[in-house]
C-alpha positions in Angstrom: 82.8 59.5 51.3 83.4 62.6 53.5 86.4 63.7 51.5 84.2 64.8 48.7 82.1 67.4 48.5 80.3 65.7 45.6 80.3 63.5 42.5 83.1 63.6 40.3 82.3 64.6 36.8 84.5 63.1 34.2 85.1 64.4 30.5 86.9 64.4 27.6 88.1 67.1 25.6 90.9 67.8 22.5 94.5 68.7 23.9 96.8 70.0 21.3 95.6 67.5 19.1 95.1 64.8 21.2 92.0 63.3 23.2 92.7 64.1 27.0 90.6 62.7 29.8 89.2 65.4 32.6 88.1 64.5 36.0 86.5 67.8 38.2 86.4 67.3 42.2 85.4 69.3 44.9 86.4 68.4 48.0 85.8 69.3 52.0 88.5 70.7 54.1 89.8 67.3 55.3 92.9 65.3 54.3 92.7 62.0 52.8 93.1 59.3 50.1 89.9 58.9 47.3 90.5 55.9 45.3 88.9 56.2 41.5 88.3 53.2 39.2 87.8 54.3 35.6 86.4 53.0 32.4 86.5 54.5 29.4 83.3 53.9 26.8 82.9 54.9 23.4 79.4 55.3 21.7 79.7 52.0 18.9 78.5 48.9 19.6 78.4 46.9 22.4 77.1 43.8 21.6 79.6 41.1 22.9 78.2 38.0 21.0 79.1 39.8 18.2 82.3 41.1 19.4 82.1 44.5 19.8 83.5 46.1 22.6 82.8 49.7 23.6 84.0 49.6 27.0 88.0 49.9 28.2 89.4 47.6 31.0 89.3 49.3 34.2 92.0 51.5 35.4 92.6 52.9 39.3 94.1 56.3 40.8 94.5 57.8 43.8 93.6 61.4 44.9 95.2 62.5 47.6 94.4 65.2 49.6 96.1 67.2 51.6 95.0 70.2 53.7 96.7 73.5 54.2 97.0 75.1 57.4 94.5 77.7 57.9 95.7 80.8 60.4 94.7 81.2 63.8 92.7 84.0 64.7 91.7 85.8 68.1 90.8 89.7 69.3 92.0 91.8 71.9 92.1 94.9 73.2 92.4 98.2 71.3 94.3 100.6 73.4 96.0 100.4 76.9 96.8 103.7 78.8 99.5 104.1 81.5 100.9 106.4 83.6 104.9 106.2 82.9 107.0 103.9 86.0 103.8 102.3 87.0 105.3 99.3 87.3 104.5 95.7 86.6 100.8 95.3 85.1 98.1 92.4 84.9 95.3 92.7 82.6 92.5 90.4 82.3 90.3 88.9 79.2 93.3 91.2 77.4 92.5 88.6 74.5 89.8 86.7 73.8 88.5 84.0 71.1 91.4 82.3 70.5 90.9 79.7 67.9 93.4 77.2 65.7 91.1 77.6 62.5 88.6 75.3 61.7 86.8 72.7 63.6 89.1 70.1 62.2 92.3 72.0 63.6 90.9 72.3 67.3 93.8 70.0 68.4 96.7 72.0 67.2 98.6 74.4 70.0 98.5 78.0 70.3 101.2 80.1 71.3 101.1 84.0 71.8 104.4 85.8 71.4 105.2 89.1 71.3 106.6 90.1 67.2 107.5 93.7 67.8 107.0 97.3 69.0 107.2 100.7 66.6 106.8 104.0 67.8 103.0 105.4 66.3 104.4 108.8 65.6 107.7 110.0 63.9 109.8 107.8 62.1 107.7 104.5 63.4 111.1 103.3 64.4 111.4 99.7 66.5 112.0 100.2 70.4 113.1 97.7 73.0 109.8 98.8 75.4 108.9 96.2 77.5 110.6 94.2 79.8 108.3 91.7 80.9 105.5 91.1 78.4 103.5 87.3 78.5 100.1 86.5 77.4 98.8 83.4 78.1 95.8 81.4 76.8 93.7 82.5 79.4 93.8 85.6 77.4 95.9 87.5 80.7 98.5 89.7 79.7 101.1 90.7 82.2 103.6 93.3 81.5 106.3 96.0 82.6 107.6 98.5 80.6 111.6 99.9 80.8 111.9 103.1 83.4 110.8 106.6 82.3 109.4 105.7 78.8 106.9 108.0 77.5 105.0 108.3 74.0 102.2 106.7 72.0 103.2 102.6 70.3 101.9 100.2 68.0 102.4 96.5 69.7 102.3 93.7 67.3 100.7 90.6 69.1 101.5 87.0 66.9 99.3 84.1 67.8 100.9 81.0 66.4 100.0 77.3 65.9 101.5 74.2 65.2 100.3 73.1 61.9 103.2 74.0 60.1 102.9 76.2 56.4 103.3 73.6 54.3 100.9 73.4 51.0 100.5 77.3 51.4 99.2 77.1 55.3 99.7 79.6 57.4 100.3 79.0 61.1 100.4 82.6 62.6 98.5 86.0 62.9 99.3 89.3 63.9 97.2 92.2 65.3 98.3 94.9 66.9 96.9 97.6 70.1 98.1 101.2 70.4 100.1 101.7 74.1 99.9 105.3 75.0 102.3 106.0 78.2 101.6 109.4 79.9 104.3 111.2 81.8 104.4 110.1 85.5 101.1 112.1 87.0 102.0 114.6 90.3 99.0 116.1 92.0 98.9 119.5 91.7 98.8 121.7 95.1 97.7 124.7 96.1 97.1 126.7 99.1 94.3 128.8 99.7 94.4 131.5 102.5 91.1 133.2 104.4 91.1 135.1 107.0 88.0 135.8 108.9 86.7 138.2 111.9 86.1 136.2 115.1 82.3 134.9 115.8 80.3 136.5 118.2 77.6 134.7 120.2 75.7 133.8 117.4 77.8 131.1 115.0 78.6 132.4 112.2 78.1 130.0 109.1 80.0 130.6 105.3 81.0 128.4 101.8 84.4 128.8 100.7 85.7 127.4 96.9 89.1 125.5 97.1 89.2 124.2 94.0 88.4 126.6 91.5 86.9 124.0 89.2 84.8 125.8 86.9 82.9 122.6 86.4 79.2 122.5 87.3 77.5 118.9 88.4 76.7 117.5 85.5 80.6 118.0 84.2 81.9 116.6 87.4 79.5 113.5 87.0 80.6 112.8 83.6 84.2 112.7 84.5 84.1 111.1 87.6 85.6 113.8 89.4 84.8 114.0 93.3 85.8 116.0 96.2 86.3 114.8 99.8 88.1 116.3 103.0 91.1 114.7 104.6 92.1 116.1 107.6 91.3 119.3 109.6 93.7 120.7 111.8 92.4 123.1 115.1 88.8 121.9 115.1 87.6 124.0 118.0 87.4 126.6 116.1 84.5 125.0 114.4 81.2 125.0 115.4 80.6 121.9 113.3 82.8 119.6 111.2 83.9 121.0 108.1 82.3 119.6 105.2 82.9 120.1 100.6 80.1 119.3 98.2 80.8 117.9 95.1 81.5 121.1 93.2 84.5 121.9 95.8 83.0 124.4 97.9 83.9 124.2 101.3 81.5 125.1 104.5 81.7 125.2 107.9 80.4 127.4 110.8 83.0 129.2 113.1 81.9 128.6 117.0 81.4 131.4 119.1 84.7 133.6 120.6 87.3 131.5 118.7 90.6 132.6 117.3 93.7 131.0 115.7 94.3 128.9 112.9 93.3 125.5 110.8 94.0 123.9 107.8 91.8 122.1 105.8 93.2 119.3 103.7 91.2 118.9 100.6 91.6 116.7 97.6 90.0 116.2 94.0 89.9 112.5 92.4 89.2 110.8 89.3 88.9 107.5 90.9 91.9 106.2 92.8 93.9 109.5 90.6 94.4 111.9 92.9 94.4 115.1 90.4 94.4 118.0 92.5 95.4 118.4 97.0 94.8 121.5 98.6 94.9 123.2 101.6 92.4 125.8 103.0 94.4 127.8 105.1 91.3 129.5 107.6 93.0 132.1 110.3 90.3 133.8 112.5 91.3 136.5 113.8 90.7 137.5 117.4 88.1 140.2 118.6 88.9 142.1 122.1 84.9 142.1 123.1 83.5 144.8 125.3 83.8 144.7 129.3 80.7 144.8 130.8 79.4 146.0 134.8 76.9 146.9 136.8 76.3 150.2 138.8 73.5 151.0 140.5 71.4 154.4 139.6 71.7 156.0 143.0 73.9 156.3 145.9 73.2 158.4 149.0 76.3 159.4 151.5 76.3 161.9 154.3 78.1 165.5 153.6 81.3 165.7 155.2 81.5 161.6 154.8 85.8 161.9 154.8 87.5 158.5 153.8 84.6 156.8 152.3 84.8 152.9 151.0 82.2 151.2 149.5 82.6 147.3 148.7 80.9 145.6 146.2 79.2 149.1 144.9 80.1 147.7 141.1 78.7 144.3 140.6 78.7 141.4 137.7 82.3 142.6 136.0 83.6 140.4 133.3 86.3 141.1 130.8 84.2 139.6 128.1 83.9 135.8 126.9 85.8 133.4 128.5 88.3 133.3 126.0 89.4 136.6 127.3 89.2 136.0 131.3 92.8 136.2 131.7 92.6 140.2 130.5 93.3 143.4 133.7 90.4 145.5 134.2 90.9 149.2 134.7 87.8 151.6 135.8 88.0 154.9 134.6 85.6 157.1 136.7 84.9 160.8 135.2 83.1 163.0 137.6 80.2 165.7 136.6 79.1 167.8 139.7 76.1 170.4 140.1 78.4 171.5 142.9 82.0 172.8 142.5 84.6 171.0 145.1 81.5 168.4 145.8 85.4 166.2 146.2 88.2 166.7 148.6 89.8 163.8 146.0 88.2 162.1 142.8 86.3 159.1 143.1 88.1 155.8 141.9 86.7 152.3 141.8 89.1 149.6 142.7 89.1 145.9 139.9 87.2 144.2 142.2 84.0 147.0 142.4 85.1 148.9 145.9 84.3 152.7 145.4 86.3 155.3 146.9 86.0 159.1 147.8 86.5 161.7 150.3 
């Protein structure tokens, strides 16, 4: 009763001359036997006490039906990109809704194989490119591709089943994903030299760009790009930490009486791509800073004073920040007199602040 989609209709027509009898089935998509017993009856009499007989005996035949194998279907992904000798690679849910066919073919065994792989530009010639390539009914594919290959593919992916092709089934599919394999990435580098004056007491703050990006935020937000330090070399010459914002620009304040030389490791990423690491080169240059003493306004001797020595007369002598303590000092002393020969010698002061005349 379920191998029929309905009633049969019966008829019958002239065939070259002949009656012929017609019987019109439609039937589900399931296999089986439908057993028909058929009479045929004419439009006369049919009284049987009078002997007329308008219906044949009975005859019997067998329909059987047999169903074709319908293909198997599933999707997957459309592209994969790769960075060429990236080595062996697992993808996840690559393909998904993997079915036999129809409800009635849910027991039959799937199998995915790899049919083959044509190059998607040029002569679209066949290439050996893969030498590892499984995906199983989990829908994982896992895959590694021959050293140094580079270009754009066309993979053909064949799902088969085990119904057979018999009765004009068909037990396979094939679909196919474009493979684009970019040439191994390399970071590019560059080096960016500054010099600068040494700070003075007051720190001296400034924004350098390393990068040169030319993007503004929104850009670098829609590609993911960000920016982040990675190492600073000589950090005392900072006042604080060096820091980048996320258009590349570099800052940092430069302590107070420092000199020398750091390097600023800097890097731009897309993600775990590393696409650009450079170095911010920052030499400060040193500053010789004033000397500094203190005299005082007036000092009163006695005429004829021969030999005189006076300790301590110049107080509070530095050579300038500490930075510079380990620099000579050297008083030069020029002389302006109301009186001519006022000195039998000229005044000197010693380093440590002792005056001397006579």
């Amino acid at each position: 009763q379920f191998l029929l989609a309905g009633p049969p209709v019966f008829d019958v027509i002239q065939l070259e001359g002949r009656l012929a009898g017609v019987v019109r089935v439609r039937t589900n998509s399931i296999a089986g036997v439908s057993t028909f017993r058929v009479r045929l009856q004419d439009d006369g009499p049919t009284d049987v006490t009078t002997g007329d007989v308008g219906t044949s005996e009975e005859q019997v035949f067998r329909l059987l039906v047999r169903t074709r194998n319908f293909r198997p279907t599933f999707q997957m992904l459309e592209s994969i990109f790769l960075e060429a000798n990236s080595g062996p690679q697992v993808i996840e849910s690559f393909a998904t809704d993997m079915s036999p066919g129809p409800a009635f073919e849910s027991n039959q065994q799937l199998t995915f194989s790899l049919d083959s792989v044509r190059r998607a530009t040029g002569n679209n010639e066949e290439v050996g490119l893969f030498t590892d390539f499984d995906l199983d009914m989990n829908g994982t594919l896992r895959f590694d591709v021959f050293p140094d290959f580079e270009g754009i593919f066309s993979v053909f992916v064949r799902l088969t089943d085990n119904g057979g092709s018999n009765f004009g089934g068909t037990d396979n599919s094939v679909q196919s994903f474009l493979f684009s394999i970019t040439p191994e990435f390399a970071a590019t580098e560059r080096i960016v030299e500054l010099m600068l004056d040494e700070a003075g007491e007051e720190p001296v703050p400034g924004c350098f760009d390393v990068f040169n990006a030319s993007l503004d935020e929104t850009q670098i937000a829609a590609l993911n790009v960000s920016f982040r330090i990675t190492s600073v070399t000589n950090v005392a010459l900072f006042a604080d930490a060096p820091r980048i914002d996320q258009t590349g620009t570099v800052c940092f304040t430069q302590a107070p009486y420092q000199h020398g030389t750091s390097q600023i490791q800097a890097i731009m990423e897309q993600g775990d791509l590393i696409l650009e690491d450079n170095t911010l080169v920052v030499e400060i240059r040193s500053l010789n800073n004033q000397p500094s003493f203190d005299v005082p306004e007036f000092l009163n001797v006695v005429e004829s004073t021969s030999d005189f020595l006076l300790p301590g007369f110049v107080e509070n002598i530095t050579t300038g920040p500490v930075n510079e303590g380990d620099q000579l000092l050297t008083f030069l002393v020029q002389t302006i007199s109301t009186e001519q020969n006022l000195f039998s010698s000229e005044p000197s002061i010693d380093a440590d602040g002792t005056l001397r005349f006579h």
